[in-house]
Steps between C-alpha positions, in 0.01 A plus 500: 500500500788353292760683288312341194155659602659819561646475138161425344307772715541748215358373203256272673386846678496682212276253314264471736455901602473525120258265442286571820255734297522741165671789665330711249206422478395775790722766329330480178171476688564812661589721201231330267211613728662845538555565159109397454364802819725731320415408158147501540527826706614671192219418273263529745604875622643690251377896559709686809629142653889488608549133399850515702366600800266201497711277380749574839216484733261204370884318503589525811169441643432169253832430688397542817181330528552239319811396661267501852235296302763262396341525139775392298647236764263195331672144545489226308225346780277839458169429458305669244251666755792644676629626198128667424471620862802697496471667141141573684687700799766671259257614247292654811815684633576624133152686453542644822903648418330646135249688649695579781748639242212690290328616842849668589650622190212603246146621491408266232154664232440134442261251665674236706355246329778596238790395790267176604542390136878613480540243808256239375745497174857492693360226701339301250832484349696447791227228597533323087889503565523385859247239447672350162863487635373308789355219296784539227750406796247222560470370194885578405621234816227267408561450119824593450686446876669854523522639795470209693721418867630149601359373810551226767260374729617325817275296671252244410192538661117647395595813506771480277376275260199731487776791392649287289153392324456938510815577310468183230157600407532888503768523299433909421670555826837414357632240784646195432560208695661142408384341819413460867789450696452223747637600818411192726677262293802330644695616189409854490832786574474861605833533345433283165168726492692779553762432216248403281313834519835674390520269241155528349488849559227503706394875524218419838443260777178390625540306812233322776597626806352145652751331327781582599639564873655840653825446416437387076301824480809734639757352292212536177446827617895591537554341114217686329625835666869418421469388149217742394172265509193582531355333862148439494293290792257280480324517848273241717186611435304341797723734742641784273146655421448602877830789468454826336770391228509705080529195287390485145244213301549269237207347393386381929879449629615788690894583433718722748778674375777527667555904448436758285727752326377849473763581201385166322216728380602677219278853579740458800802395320464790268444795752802409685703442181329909453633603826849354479589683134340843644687458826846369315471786236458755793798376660714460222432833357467713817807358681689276338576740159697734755608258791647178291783759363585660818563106649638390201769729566542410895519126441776541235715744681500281822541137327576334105202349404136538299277742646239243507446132645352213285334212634312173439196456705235294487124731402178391413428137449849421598627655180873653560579852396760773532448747786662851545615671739762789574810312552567526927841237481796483421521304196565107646449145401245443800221732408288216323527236782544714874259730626566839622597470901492808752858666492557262139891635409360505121292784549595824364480868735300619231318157454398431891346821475279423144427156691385707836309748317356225266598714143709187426108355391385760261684375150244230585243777398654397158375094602155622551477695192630213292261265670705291740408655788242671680536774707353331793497115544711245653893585506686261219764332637825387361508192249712291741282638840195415292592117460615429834221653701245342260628177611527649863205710585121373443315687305748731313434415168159687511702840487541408141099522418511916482789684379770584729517872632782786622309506821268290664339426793719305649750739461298780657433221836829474617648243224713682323896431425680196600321148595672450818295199632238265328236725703613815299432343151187278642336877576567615187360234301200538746434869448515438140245235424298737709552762284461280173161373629360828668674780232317795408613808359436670858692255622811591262474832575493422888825340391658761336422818793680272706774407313530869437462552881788258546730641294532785687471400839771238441463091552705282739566281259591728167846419461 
């Protein structure tokens, strides 16, 4: 990757993470049909109901369920009978949690026919609503082009001319495409292709695995992860059909993708983004109000200086902010460019043990709270680091798809500290595009026992 990539990573990444799908669309959809169960609750049972009680438990259960039933995840290649079939299942599920709520709480002097039409009503509405936004986004990329993703398709061959032909004449699904890209031509240049979709902004890739060899899909592979594209394959149907593979359909033409991000869904995005201002909050109020003072005052006896450290690293989508931390150095010229090394002359008494104990991290608490971090994801590294191993080390942009955390789990499997050798920073970026394409929120707080763990037992390389 070239300095002038590396330069253009941010905005180009930006653009396209922006542009990849109405982050709020889910959100809205969320607290709409909410608002409607609650709503309709309190018309429909007004003598001896507690409104608030319901309202906590049909939440968390809508929640629940319909994050298992995947109701709101509907893409822009969703069929309408899949759509149907799942407000089906989650309107199922939902008579079940009222009367298991009414069953448990009250002794109702009503016939249940009154609750059959109380959920008849909520999902009727639900149903109308549902129903019209999905063929208002329709219409809305069709007639007026919103929401809509550039495209390329490499390869010219039936199968992508038939997915070309797909996206051209359903334009409702929002993709557009200038042409087929002719790979067998004499003229034809991974790199000028690869340019080009910087250029054009190109936001997803759909490539023929039959048309290229072993070596052109690696280095495709290695530019959509390192500049933030979206990889997408194209495979040979004669032989693919015979392996147990998850693709999607558009129109006939099967399309791999090349992985999926649990956090790119937003019911995801937003419970984490939950978890990190509870957890920060807890921190910040129940240790931090009484410790920061009491090593404020230790780090200015022993050396001049701030209390705190500022700085630059490079966060979600590649975008650069400040990062705290509880300053562990003496104050030097270096800090921005060298790592730390084990018995590192810059290092304070009081700051090797912050650094050993890992309190140095916890003004990032403040990071999390403000947004820029997370408090479990893939360690940020320094804005100098973050340039040279990108050019280094396959793979590494893909960190930059989640925000980056305080710990992680590569931090928690022996990676911690100093990158001594190319191995040390290869395992890290391993562990975390593990992490990025496995996460769950048991998985964070797996994460954060450990780190816990760690911090008392001591690490080999905390220094």
């Amino acid at each position: 990757m070239t300095t002038k990539t590396l330069q253009n990573i941010s905005v180009d990444s930006i653009a396209y993470r922006n542009g990849r799908f109405s982050g709020f669309i889910r959100p809205i959809s969320y607290f709409v049909d909410l608002s409607l169960i609650i709503l309709a609750a309190s018309n429909f049972f007004k003598e001896s109901f507690d409104l608030l009680t319901y309202s906590i438990f049909i939440g968390i259960c809508w929640v629940i369920v319909s994050m298992q039933l995947d109701f709101y995840r509907i893409r822009r290649n969703t069929k309408f009978t899949t759509l149907l079939n799942r407000l089906a299942k989650q309107s199922v599920f939902f008579a079940f949690v009222v009367f298991a709520f009414f069953g448990y709480y009250y002794e109702l002097n009503r016939e249940s026919a009154f609750i059959f039409n109380y959920i008849a009503a909520t999902v009727s509405g639900i149903s109308i609503l549902k129903i019209g936004l999905f063929f208002i986004l329709k219409n809305y990329r069709s007639a007026l082009g919103g929401n809509f993703r550039n495209i390329a398709i490499l390869g010219k061959n039936k199968d992508t001319q038939q997915l070309y032909d797909f996206f051209t004449t359903h334009t409702d699904l929002g993709y557009r495409s200038k042409d087929l890209v002719n790979v067998g031509t004499p003229s034809f240049s991974l790199a000028e292709f690869k340019q080009w979709v910087i250029e054009e902004k190109i936001d997803e890739i759909f490539c023929s695995v039959q048309e290229l060899n072993n070596d052109q899909l690696l280095e495709l592979t290695d530019f959509a992860d390192n500049n933030l594209r979206t990889l997408k394959f194209i495979p040979d149907t004669e032989t693919i059909l015979s392996k147990q593979l998850r693709y999607d359909y558009y129109g006939l033409t099967p399309v791999l993708s090349l992985r999926e991000i649990p956090l790119d869904d937003m019911a995801h995005k937003f419970t984490k983004r939950a978890f990190d201002i509870l957890f920060s909050l807890f921190i910040i109020i129940g240790v931090m109000s009484w410790l920061t003072p009491l090593i404020a005052i230790i780090i200015k006896i022993e050396s001049k200086g701030p209390v705190f450290f500022k700085q630059n690293r490079n966060g979600l989508d590649y975008r650069e902010f400040i990062c705290f931390k509880f300053r562990s150095m003496v104050p030097n010229d270096t800090a921005h460019l060298h790592q730390v090394k084990r018995g590192d002359h810059r290092i304070t008494k009081i700051g090797r043990f912050l650094r050993k104990t890992s309190i140095d991290e916890l003004p990032q608490f403040f990071n999390v709270l403000l947004g820029d971090m997370s408090v479990v994801g893939p360690r940020p590294h320094m804005v100098s680091h973050t340039h040279m191993y990108a050019e280094r080390i396959d793979k590494f942009m893909v960190r930059h798809f989640v925000k980056p955390g305080i710990t992680g789990l590569a931090q928690v499997s022996g990676y911690r500290g100093e990158v001594e050798t190319e191995e040390d920073i290869k395992g890290r970026v391993r562990n975390d595009i593990y992490y990025i394409e496995n996460w769950n929120i048991a998985l964070d707080f797996r994460i954060i026992f450990k780190t816990i763990v760690n911090m008392f037992q001591g690490e080999e390389k905390a220094y």
